[in-house]
C-alpha positions in Angstrom: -25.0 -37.7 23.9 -22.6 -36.4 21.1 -24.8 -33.3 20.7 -24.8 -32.8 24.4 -20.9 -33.3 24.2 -20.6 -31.1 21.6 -22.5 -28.0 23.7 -20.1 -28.8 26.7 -16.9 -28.6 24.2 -18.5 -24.9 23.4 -18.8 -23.7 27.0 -15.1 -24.7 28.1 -13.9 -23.6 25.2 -10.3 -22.4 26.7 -9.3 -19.0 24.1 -10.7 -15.8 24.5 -11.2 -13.4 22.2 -9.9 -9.5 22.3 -11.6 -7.3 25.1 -11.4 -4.7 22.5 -11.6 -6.7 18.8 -11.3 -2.9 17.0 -7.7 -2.7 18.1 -4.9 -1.6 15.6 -2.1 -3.5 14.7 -0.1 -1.0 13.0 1.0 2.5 14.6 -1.5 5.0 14.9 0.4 7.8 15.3 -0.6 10.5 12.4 2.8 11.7 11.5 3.9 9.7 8.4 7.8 9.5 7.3 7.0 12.1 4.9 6.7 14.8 7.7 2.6 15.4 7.3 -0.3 14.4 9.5 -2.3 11.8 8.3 -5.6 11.5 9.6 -9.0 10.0 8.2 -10.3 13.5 7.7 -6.4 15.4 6.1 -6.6 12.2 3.8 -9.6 13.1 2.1 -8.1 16.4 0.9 -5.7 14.1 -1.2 -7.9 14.2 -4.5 -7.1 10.3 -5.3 -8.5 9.6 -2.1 -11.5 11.6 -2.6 -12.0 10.4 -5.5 -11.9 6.6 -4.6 -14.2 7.6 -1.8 -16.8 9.7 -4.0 -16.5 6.8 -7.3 -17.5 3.7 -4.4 -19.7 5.3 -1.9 -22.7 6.2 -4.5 -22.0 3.4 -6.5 -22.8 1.6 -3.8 -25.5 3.5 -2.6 -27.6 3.3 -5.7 -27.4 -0.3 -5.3 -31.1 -1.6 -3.8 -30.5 -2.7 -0.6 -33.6 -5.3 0.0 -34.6 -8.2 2.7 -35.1 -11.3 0.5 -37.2 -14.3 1.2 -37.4 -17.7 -0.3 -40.1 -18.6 -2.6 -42.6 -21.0 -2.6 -40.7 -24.3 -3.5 -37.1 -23.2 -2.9 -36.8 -21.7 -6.6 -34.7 -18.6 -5.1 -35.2 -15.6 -3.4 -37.9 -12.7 -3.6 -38.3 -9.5 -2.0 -40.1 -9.3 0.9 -41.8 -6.2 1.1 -43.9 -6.3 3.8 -40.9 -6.6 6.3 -40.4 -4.2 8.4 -36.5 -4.3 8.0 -37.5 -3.7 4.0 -38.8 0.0 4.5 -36.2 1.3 6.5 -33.3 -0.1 4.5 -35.1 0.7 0.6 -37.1 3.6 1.7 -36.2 5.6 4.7 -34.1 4.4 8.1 -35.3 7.4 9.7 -37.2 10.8 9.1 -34.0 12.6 8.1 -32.1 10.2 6.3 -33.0 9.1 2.5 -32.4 5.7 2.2 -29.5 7.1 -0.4 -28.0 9.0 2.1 -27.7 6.1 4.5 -26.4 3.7 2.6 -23.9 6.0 0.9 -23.1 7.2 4.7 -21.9 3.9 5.6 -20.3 2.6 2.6 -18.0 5.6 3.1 -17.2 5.2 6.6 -16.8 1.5 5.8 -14.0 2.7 3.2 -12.4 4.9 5.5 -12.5 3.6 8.9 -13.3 0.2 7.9 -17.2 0.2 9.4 -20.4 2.1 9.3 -22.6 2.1 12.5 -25.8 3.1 12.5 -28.2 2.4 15.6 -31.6 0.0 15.5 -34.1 2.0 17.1 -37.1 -0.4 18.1 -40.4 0.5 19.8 -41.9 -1.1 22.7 -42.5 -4.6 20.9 -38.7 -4.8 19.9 -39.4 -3.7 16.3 -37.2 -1.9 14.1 -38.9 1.2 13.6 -35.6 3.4 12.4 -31.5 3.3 12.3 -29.7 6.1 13.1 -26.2 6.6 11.5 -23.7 6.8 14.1 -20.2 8.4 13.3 -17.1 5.4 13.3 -15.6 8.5 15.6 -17.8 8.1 18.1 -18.1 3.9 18.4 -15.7 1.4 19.8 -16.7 -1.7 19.7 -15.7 -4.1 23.0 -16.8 -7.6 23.9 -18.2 -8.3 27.1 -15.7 -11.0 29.1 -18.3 -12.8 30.7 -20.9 -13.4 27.9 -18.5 -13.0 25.2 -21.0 -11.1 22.9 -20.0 -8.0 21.8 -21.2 -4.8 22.4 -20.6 -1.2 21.2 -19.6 1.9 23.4 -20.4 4.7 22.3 -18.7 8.4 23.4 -21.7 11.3 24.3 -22.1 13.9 21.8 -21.4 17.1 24.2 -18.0 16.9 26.4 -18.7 15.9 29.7 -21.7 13.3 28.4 -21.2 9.8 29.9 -20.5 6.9 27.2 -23.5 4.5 26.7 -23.5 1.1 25.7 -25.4 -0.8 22.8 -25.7 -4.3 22.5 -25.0 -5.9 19.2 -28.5 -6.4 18.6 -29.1 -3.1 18.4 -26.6 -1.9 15.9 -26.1 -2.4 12.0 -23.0 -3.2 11.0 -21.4 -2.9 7.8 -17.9 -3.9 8.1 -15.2 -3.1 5.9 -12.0 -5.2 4.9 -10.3 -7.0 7.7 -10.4 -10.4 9.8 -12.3 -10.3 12.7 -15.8 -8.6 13.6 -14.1 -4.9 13.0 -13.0 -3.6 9.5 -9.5 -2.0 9.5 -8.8 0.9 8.9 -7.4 1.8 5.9 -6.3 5.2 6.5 -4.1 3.6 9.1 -2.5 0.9 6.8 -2.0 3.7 3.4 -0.8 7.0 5.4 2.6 6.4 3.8 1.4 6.4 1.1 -0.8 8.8 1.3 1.3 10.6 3.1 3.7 11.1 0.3 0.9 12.3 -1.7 0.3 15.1 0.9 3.7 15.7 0.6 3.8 16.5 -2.9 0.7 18.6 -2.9 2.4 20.6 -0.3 5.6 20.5 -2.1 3.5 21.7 -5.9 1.6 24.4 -4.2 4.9 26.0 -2.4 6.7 25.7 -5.4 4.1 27.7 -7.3 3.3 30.2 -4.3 6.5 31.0 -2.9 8.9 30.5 -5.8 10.3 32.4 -8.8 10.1 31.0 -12.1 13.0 29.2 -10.5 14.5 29.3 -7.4 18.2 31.1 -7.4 20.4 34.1 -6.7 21.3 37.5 -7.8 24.4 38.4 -7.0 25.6 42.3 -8.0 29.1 43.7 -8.6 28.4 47.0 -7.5 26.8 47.5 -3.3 23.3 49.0 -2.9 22.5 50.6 -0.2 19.9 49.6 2.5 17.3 51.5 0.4 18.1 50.4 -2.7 18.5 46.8 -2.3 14.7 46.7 -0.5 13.5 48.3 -3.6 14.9 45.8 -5.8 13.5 43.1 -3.7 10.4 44.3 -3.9 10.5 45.1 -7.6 12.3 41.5 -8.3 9.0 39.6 -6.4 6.4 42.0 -8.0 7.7 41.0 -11.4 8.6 37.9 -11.5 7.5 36.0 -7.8 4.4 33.5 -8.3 2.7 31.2 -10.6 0.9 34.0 -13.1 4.4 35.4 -13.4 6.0 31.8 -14.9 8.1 32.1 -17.7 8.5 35.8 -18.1 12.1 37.1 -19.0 13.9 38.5 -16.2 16.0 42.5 -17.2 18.5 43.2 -14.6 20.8 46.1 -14.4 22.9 47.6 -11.8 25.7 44.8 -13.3 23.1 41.8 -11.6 23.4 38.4 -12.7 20.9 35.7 -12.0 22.6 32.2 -11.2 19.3 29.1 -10.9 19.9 26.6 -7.7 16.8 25.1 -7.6 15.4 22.0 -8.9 13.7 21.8 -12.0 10.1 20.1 -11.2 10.3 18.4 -14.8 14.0 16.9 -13.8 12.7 15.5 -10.5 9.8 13.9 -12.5 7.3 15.6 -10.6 4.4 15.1 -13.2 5.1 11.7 -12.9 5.4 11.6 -9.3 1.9 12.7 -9.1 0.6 10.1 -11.4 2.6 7.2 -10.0 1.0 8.5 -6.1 -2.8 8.3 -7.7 -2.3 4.5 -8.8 -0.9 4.1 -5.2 -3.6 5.3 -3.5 -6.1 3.9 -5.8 -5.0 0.6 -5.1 -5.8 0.8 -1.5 -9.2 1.3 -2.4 -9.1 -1.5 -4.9 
């Protein structure tokens, strides 16, 4: 009686959970404060962040992935070889993926969009006979309102391809950080931060590229004409314009005088900016 009691508490069980468990709950608009679009593929040209992602992921992936089994007498666990799970998750899941590959593959997408998908191909007796990586781009993962198991959508791999549906049986999983059945996404929750470190980059390379030694003015007491003043230009940035031409010592004639606005990197701490923005960053990825 209690057990029966017990299944009838499950089925009128009165919350529901979200149509679409995946959802964000932080903005997802790419443009951070800092004025650069962050996205999870701009964030990986932030070194820090390619670096967190390319220190974890093969870490991770050299790690032997096995299916365990327990042995004789309940003294622990043993691999289980002959499983059919065992080959395709320590050998090969497929005939183009090393095993390597795959599970490097979705320890990164786990890290970036907070899950790794991969599909469960099975043959006509409903064994797993390969897994097929699928890109967290293309999968979002709903729950069907009726049966309350979830399911994954997946969008079709030419434009114009209708979206097909897998059931949760059918898909490996690896999810990330979060608190529910779908990882965050970290890129979402850091672009400020990395964001600001985007900025900076910008901000270093521009510096370098489109700057003199430093930024300023010359001013002249006597007036050049049209012709003249071009051809000082142009002698002015040959000389002195760009990062290979740092430090040199500027000659001026024609009564010229050089007068500095711009900021010195060293006063506005940049260096340290830069290091400060790698522990940031690197703290996201723990």
């Amino acid at each position: 009686e209690a057990f029966a009691n017990g299944l009838g508490g499950i089925a009128n069980r009165l919350s529901r959970e979200q149509r679409y468990p995946g959802a964000s709950r932080v903005r997802t608009s790419s443009r951070t404060a800092a004025g650069v679009a962050i996205t999870p593929d701009t964030a990986v040209t932030v070194p820090a962040v390619w670096a967190c992602l390319r220190f974890l992921s093969p870490t991770v992936g050299v790690l032997p992935w096995r299916v365990m089994r327990k042995a004789a007498g309940g003294g622990g666990s043993i691999n289980a070889p002959s499983h059919p799970a065992d080959w395709l998750i320590y050998k090969r899941p497929n005939p183009e993926w090393s095993s390597f590959q795959f599970r490097e593959a979705l320890t990164h997408w786990a890290l970036r969009w907070g899950n790794g998908y991969a599909e469960i191909e099975r043959d006509g007796y409903g064994r797993a006979i390969a897994m097929w990586p699928l890109h967290p781009d293309r999968v979002e993962v709903c729950r069907d309102p009726e049966t309350r198991e979830l399911y994954y959508e997946i969008t079709g791999g030419a434009a114009g391809e209708p979206k097909i549906e897998i059931p949760y049986r059918d898909m490996f999983h690896v999810r990330g950080f979060g608190e529910g059945p779908v990882g965050v996404n970290v890129i979402h929750y850091a672009a400020e931060s990395i964001g600001w470190a985007k900025a900076a980059q910008i901000f270093g390379a521009s510096f370098f590229g489109n700057g003199a030694n430093v930024s300023g003015i010359v001013t002249m007491k006597k007036k050049l004409t049209p012709e003249g003043l071009e051809r000082a230009k142009e002698q002015f940035a040959g000389l002195y314009k760009g990062v290979r031409n740092a430090s040199k010592t500027a000659f001026l004639d024609n009564d010229m005088d050089w007068k500095s606005v711009g900021i010195d990197p060293d006063k506005a701490q940049f260096i340290l900016t830069h290091q400060h923005l790698v522990e940031e960053i690197c703290r996201w990825f723990g």
